[in-house]
N, C-alpha and C positions, 0 to 999 in steps of 0.2 A: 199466471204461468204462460209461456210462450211456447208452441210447437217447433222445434227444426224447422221444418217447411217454411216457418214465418221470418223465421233467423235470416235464412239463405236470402230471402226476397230484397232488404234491404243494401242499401250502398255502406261502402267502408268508405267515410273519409278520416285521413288525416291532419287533424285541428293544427302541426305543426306549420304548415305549408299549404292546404289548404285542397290538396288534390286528391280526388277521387282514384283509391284503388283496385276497387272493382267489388264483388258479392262473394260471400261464402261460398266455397267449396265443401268446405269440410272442420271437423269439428274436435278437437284432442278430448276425451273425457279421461279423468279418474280412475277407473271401474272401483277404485274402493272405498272414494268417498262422492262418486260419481258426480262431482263438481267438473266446469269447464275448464281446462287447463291452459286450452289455445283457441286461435280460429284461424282456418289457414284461407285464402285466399290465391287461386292458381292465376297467374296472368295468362293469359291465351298468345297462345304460338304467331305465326306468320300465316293470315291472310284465313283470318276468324276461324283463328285452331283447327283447322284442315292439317296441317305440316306437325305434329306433335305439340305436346304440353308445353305451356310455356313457364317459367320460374314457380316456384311456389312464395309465398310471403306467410312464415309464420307470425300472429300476431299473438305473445302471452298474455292472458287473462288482464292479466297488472296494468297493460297499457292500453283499457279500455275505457274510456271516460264517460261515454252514457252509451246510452242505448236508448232511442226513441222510437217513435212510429214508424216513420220513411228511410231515416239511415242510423249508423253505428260510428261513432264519432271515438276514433284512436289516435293517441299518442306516440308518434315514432317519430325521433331523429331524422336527420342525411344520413347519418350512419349506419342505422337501420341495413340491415345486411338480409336479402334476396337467398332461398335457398333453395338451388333446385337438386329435387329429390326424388326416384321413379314410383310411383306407384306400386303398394302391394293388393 
């Protein structure tokens, strides 16, 4: 079993392309079968998120390919589409 706190620590790369997205922000649960639904991943703003949020990247569960020690290896397209979304 894994803590959130250990989730967050590791890198998102993208196996497609091969580039590092950045770390967990934040996490979609279930609440009814409390399974992970997403991971979202926030890009930081202009001049190391001082100037607002920068996009969000949700990642669905589905397009997760492992999950190791040091990073989180996902599957996304170019097409992969950037969402930005404000905060509740």
């Amino acid at each position: 079993m894994m803590n959130i706190s250990e989730f967050q620590t590791k890198d998102v790369i993208n196996v497609a392309d091969g580039k590092r997205l950045g770390n967990i922000d934040d996490i979609d649960i279930n609440v009814t079968n409390g399974k992970i639904q997403a991971i979202i991943i926030t890009n930081q703003g202009k001049v190391l998120g001082f100037f607002g949020r920068g996009d969000e990247i949700v990642i669905p569960w589905r397009n997760i390919v492992k999950v190791g020690e040091d990073v989180i290896l996902v599957r996304i397209d170019h097409q992969f589409e950037q969402i930005e979304q404000p905060r509740k």
